[in-house]
C-alpha positions in Angstrom: 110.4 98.5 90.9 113.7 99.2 91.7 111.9 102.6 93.8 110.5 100.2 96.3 113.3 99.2 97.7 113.7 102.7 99.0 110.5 103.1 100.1 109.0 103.3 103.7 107.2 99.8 104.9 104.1 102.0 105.3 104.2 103.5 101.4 104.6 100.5 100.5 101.8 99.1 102.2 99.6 101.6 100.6 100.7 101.0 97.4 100.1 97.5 98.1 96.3 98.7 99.7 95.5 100.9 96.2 96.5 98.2 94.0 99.6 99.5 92.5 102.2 97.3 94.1 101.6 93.8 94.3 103.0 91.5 97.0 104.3 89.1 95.3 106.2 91.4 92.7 107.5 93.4 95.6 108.9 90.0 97.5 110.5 88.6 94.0 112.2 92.7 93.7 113.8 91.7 97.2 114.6 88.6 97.2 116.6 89.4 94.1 118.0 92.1 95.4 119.1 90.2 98.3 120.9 87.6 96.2 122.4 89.9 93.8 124.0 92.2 96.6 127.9 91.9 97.2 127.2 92.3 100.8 124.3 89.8 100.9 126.3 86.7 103.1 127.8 89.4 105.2 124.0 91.1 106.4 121.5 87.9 106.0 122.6 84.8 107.8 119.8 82.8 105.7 117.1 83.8 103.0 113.8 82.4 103.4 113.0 82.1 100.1 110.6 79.3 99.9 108.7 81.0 102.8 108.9 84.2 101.8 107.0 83.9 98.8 104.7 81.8 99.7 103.6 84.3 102.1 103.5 86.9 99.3 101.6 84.7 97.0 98.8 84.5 99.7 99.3 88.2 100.4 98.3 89.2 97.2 95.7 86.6 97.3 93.9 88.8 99.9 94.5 92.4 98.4 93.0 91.9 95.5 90.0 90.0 97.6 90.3 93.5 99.6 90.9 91.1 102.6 94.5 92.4 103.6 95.1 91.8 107.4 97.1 95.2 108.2 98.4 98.0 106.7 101.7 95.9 106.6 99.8 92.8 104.9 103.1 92.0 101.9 105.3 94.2 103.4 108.5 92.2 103.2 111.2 92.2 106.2 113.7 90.4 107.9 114.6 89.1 111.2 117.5 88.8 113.9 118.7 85.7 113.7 117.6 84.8 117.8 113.9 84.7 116.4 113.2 80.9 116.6 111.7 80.0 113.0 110.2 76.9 112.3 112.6 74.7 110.6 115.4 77.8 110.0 118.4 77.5 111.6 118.5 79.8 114.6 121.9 80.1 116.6 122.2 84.0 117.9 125.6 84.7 115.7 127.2 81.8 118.2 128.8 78.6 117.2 127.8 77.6 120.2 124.3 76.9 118.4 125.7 76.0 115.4 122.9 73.9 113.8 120.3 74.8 115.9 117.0 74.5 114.2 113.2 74.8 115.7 110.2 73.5 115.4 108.0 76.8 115.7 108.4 80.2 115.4 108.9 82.9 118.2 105.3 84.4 119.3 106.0 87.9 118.1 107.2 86.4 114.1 104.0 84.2 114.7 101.9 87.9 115.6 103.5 89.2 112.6 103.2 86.4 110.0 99.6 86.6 111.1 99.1 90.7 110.4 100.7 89.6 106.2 104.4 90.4 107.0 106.9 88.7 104.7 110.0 87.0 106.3 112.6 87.2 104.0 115.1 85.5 106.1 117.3 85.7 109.4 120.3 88.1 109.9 123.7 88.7 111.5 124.4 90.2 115.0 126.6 90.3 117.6 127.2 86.9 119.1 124.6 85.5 121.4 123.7 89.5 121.3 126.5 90.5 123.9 128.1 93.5 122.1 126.9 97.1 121.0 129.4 96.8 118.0 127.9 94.9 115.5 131.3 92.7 115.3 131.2 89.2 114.8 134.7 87.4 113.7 132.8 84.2 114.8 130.2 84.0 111.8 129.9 87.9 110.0 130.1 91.3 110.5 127.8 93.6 108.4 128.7 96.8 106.7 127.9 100.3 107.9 126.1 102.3 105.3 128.1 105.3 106.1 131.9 103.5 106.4 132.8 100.4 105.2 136.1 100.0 107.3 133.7 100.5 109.8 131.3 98.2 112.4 127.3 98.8 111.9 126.4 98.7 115.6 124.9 95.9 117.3 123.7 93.5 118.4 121.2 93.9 115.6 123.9 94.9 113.2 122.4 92.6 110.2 118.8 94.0 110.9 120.0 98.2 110.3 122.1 96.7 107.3 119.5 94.9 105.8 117.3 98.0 106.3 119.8 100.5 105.3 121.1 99.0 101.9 117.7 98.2 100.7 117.4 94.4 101.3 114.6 94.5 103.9 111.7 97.4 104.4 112.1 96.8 108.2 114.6 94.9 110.4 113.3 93.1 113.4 116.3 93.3 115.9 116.1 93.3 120.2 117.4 95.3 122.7 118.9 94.7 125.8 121.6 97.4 126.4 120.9 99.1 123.0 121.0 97.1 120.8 118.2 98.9 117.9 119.3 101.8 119.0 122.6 101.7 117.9 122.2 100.2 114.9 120.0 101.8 113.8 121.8 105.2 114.8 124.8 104.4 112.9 123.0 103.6 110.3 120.8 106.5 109.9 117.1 104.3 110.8 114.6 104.9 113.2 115.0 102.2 116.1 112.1 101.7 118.9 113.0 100.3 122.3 110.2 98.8 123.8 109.5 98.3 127.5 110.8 95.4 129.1 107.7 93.1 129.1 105.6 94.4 126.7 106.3 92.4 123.9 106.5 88.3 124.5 109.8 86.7 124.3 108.4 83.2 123.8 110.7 81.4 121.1 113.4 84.4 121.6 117.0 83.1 122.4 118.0 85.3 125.0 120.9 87.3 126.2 119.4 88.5 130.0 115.5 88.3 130.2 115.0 91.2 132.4 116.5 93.7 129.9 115.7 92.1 126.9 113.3 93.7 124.1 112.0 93.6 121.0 111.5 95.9 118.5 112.1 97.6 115.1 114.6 99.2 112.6 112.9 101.2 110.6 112.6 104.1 107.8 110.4 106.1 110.0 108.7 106.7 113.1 105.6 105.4 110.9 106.9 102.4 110.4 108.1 101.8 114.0 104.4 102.6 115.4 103.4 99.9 112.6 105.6 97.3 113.2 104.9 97.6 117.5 101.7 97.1 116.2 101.9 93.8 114.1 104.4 92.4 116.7 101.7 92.9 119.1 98.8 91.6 117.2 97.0 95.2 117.8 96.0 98.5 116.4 99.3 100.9 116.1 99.1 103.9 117.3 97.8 107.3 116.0 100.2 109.8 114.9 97.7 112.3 113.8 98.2 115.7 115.0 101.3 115.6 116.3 103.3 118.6 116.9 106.3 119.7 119.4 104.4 123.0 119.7 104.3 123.6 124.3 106.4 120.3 124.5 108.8 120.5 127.6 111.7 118.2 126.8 114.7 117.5 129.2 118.5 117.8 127.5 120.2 115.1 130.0 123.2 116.6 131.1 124.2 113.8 133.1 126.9 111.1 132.0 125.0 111.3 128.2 127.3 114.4 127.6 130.3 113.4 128.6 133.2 112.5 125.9 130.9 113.4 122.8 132.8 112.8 119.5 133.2 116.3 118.2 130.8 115.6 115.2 128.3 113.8 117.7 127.9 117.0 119.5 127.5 119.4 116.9 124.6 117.1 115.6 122.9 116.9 118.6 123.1 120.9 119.5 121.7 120.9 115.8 118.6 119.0 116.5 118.2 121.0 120.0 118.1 124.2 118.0 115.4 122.6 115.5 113.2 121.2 118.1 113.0 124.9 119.7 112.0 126.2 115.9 109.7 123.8 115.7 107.8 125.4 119.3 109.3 123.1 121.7 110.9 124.0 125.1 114.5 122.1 126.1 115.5 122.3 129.5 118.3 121.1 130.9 118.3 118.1 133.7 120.5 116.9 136.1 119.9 113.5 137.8 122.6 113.2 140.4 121.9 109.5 141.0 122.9 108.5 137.7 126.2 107.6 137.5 125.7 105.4 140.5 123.0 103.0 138.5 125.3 103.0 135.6 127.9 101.7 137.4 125.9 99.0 138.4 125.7 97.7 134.8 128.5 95.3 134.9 126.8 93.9 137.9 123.5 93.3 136.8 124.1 92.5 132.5 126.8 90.3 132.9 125.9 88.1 136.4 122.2 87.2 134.4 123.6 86.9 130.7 126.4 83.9 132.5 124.0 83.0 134.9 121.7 81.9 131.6 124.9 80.8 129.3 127.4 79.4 132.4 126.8 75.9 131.3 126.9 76.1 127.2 129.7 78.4 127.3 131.9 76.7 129.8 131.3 73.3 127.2 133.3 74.7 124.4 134.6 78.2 125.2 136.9 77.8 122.2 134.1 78.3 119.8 133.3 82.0 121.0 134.7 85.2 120.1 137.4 85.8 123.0 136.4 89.3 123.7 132.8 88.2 124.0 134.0 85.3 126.3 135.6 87.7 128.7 132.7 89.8 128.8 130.5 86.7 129.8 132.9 85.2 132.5 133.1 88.6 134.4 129.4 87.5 135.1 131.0 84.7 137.4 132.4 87.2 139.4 129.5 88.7 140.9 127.9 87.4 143.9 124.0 87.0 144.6 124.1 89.3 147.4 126.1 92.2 144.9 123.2 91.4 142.3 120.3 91.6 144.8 121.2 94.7 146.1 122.2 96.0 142.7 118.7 95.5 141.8 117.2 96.9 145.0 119.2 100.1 144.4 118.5 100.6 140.5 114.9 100.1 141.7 115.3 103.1 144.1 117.1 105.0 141.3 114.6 104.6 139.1 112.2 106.2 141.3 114.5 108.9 141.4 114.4 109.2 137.8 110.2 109.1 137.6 110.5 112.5 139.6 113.2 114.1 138.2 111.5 113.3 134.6 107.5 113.9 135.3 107.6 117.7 134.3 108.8 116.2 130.8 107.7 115.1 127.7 110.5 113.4 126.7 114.4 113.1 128.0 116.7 113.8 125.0 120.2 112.8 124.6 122.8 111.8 121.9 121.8 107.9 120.9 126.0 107.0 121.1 128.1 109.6 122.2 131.1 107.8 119.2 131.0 107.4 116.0 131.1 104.0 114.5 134.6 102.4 115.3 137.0 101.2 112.8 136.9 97.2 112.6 140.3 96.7 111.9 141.6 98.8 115.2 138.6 96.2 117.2 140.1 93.5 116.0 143.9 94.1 116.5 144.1 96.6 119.6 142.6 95.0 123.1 141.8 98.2 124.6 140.3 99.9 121.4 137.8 97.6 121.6 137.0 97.6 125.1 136.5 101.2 125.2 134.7 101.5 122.5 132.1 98.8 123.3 131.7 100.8 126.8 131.2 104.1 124.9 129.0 102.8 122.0 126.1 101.4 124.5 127.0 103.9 127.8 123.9 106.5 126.9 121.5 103.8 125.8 121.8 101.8 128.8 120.3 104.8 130.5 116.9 103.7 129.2 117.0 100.1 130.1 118.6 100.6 133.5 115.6 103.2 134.0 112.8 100.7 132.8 112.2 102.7 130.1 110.9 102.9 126.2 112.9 104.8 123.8 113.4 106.1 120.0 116.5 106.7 118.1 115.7 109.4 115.6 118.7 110.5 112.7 119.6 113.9 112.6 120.8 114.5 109.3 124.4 113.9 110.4 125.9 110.6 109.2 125.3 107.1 112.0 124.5 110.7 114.6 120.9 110.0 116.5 118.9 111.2 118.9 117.8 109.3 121.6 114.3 110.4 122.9 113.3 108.8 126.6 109.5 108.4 126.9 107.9 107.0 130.5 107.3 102.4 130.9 104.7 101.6 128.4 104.7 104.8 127.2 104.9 103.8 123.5 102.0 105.3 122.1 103.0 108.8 123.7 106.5 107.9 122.2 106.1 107.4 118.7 103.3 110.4 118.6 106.4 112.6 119.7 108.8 111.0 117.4 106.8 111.8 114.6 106.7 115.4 115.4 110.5 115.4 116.2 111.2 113.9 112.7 109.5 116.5 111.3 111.3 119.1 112.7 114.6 117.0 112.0 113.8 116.0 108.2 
């Protein structure tokens, strides 16, 4: 039993589908994994115990009436802890919600509950989601699989952990600047960044609306296209017959290659070299307009995220993380005409990039151009963190500035991904090229 921890949500769910794992079983295996783990307060913020296997128990209730409601139906996982659940404290890694508690579940852990998924509980981020870092002095920071002096990425830092050390076959986190992506690069998982709008953020604490997303952390692009799928309430998509054979892909040369981490740039000419063995074209591309929409970031993230949290913040900014608090305020300092035009141009930029990208499959890229920073040097040197926190989300916020949905794929490098940019609701497109890349990549 101890096997299934290790094992992709979709394996399991066919084990589940031919009888040979049972739900129920494979929830208790969790949940006592969970609790046995020395890590277990530092990844899940609560276990859901009583919910989660009462879930099972009626999961395995309908796979052995052969009435399973997904290929996921008893596939246990966890969830960010910004996902309102009914009666489960939800308060987005903030003291600010310390005690916050309500009365229904989000839409998308409502979609999901309804497909058979098991919530085993909510996890750990960066507070109120406002950090690529993973660290949280404020309530926990989880481990990194691959360095243990070492953050996990964020802001779904708890979601790749509980993914990564076996506590969880799939970790729902969100993205707003990267926030799967990095995670789940660091942590060597496959994380999907959906488009902005296509999944409901009903019941979702948020962090700034138009950049925030939902999506997985997962063992494979399988599981990803499964788990869009049961957030959704739909079919996923098919992955048959995928292959990178007469596939154009762009290698973005602009900004996302600048200041790679030695190790980050051997991986990622690595994974250039197997995409062209595996009968793919890379070409490189050169959007000139670039650099002007990512310096726009500070204007547009941080006037909505204090524009949404001016008021709860400003009540008791002692309870917050001071580094986190600076990076809020600077939100005060932008005016509504800076942010209205900020928009209008990134809109224009993005229009830019449509062109620039159309003779493309994909756009590919190093996922972080750093490897994961050391926690002690965050906490203890100003500018460290700073810099880092820039670094870790700089080539990820390419795809949210540009509207876009994305995948994080590992390399076979430790916490080194690569980032694959598909076109706005472009998913199903997405995850069929991901599969293929993996491939080539495994």
């Amino acid at each position: 039993m101890s096997d299934w921890l290790k094992m992709s949500a979709a394996d399991l769910g066919r084990g589940i589908e031919c009888g040979e794992i049972d739900p129920l079983q494979l929830t208790h295996t969790y949940l006592e994994a969970i609790d046995a783990h020395p890590l277990r307060d530092r990844i899940y913020a609560r276990v859901t115990h009583d919910r989660a296997l009462s879930e099972a128990t009626a999961a395995a209730k309908r796979a052995r009436a052969g009435q399973r409601r997904s290929m996921l139906d008893g596939v246990p996982i966890s969830w960010k802890d910004l996902y309102d659940s009914a009666g489960v404290g939800t308060e987005s890694g903030s003291d600010l919600l310390l005690g916050r508690v309500p009365d229904q579940d989000a839409l998308v852990l409502r979609n999901a509950t309804a497909m058979g998924t098991v919530c085993l509980g909510k996890t750990h981020m960066s507070e109120l989601a406002f950090s690529g870092l993973g660290l949280n002095p404020v309530k926990e920071t989880p481990p990194c699989i691959n360095d243990g002096d070492a953050v996990p990425g964020g802001s779904s830092s708890g979601a790749a952990a509980s993914v990564a050390f076996g506590l969880a076959a799939c970790g729902i986190g969100t993205d707003t600047g990267g926030s799967v992506r990095i995670p789940s690069a660091w942590n060597d998982l496959v994380g999907l960044k959906t488009t902005s709008g296509r999944i409901s953020l009903e019941g979702v604490v948020p962090l700034c609306l138009k950049f925030d997303t939902v999506g997985p952390l997962a063992r494979s692009v399988e599981d990803a296209a499964l788990f869009l799928g049961v957030l959704e309430g739909a079919p996923a998509a098919d992955l048959r017959g995928a292959s990178l054979k007469g596939r154009r892909f762009a290698d973005l040369q602009t900004v996302a290659l600048d200041d790679l981490d030695d190790t980050v740039r051997a991986a990622h000419e690595m994974a250039l070299d197997r995409l062209r063995a595996a009968g793919a074209e890379v070409v490189p591309l050169v959007v000139p307009e670039l650099p002007e929409a990512m310096a726009l970031s500070g204007v547009l993230f941080t006037a909505e995220a204090y524009g949404l949290w001016k008021e709860v913040i400003e009540a008791s900014p002692d309870l917050m993380f001071p580094a986190i608090l600076e990076r809020f305020r600077a939100g005060g300092d932008v005016s509504g005409a800076d942010y209205v035009a900020a928009w209008a141009r990134i809109e224009q930029i993005r229009m830019v990039w449509d062109q620039a990208s159309s003779g493309f499959d994909a756009v590919l890229c190093p996922t972080s151009p750093i490897l994961p920073p050391n926690m002690a040097r965050l906490l203890s040197e100003d500018d460290y963190y700073v810099h880092a926190n820039l670094m870790a989300l700089r080539n990820t916020r390419i795809g949210n500035l540009m509207g876009l949905c994305a995948l994080s794929l590992p390399v076979g490098t430790a916490s080194c991904g690569l980032q694959v940019l598909g076109q706005p609701d472009g998913e199903a497109a997405l995850l069929r090229l991901g599969t293929a890349i993996e491939r080539a990549l495994a």
